[in-house]
N, C-alpha and C positions, 0 to 999 in steps of 0.2 A: 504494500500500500504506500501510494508517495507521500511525502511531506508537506510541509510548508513551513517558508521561513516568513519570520513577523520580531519585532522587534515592540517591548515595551517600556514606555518613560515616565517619570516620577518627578518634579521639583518641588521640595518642601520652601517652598520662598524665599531661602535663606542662604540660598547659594549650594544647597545641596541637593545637584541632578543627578540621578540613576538611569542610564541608558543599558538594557539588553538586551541581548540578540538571542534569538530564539529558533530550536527545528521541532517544532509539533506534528503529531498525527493528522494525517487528512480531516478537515469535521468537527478540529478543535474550536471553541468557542472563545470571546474575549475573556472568561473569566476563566476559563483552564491556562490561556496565557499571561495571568495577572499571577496566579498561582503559581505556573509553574515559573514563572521570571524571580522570584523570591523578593517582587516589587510589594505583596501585600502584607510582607513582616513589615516594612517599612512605613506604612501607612499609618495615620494617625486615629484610624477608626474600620470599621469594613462598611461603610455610608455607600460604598461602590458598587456592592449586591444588590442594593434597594431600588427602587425607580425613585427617579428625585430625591435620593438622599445628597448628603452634602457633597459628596466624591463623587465625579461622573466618571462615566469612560467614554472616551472620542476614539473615532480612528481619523486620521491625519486632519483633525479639528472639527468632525462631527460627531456632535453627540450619537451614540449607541448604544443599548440594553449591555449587556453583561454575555446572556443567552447567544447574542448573535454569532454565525458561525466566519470564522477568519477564513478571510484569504490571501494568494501568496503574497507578500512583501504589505501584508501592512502593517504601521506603526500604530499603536494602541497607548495612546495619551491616559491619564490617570489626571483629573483637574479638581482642580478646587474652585469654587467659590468665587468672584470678583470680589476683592476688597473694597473698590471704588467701582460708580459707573466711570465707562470711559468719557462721558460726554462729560462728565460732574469736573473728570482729573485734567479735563482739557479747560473747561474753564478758569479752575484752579490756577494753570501754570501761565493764563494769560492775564489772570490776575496779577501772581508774582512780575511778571515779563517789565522791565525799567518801562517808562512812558514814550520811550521812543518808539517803539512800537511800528503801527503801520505809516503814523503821519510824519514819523521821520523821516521815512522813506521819499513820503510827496513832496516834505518840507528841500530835501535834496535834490529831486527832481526838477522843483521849481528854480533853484539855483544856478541850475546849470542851464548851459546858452544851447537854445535849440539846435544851431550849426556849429556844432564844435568841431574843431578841425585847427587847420592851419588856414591863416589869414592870404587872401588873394594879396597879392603886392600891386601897387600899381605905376 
C-alpha cells in the first residue's frame, strides 16, 4: 500500500516553531498526522479534536476537521486563536506611525518643480 508524505507545524508565539516531516499510510487522517508528528505533546490543550475549539487544524491555511483524510505533500498547520483582529493591529500601528505620514508625502511632492531636470541654456 503506498504512502504519503505530509509535513506538520506548530508555533507556540514565542519563537518556538516545530516543523515535521512525515511518511503515513495511505487514508491517514489530519489527526493520525498530528499524532503521529509528536506535534500534540507539545500542545497546550487537545482544543484540536473539537470542532471550534480553541486549536484548529488548517492544511496550507484552510481550516479542516481533524477527521479529514490527507493527501500527498500536504502541510497540516496546528493554529491558535488571533490575539488581535488584523484590521484593529492595523489601525493600531497607524496610530503609532510619526505625523508625517501620508501628507508628508504630498507636503514633498508639492515642493518639488514639476520639470525637474536640467535647465535649457540659452
Amino acid at each position: 500500500m503506498p504512502g504519503l508524505r505530509c509535513s506538520v507545524y506548530w508555533s507556540d508565539g514565542a519563537g518556538g516553531d516545530c516543523l515535521r516531516e512525515l511518511d503515513l499510510p495511505a487514508g491517514s487522517t489530519l489527526a493520525d498526522a498530528v499524532q503521529a508528528s509528536g506535534v500534540a505533546d507539545l500542545l497546550p490543550d487537545a482544543s484540536w479534536r473539537e470542532p471550534g475549539g480553541a486549536l484548529r487544524l488548517a492544511v496550507w491555511g484552510r481550516l479542516r476537521e481533524p477527521g479529514e483524510a490527507l493527501h500527498d505533500g500536504d502541510r497540516v498547520d496546528v493554529t491558535r486563536a488571533l490575539r488581535v483582529d488584523p484590521k484593529e493591529a492595523r489601525r493600531l500601528r497607524a496610530r503609532l506611525r510619526p505625523a508625517e505620514g501620508s501628507a508628508g508625502r504630498s507636503d514633498r511632492a508639492a515642493a518639488t518643480p514639476a520639470r525637474a531636470g536640467r535647465r535649457r541654456q540659452r
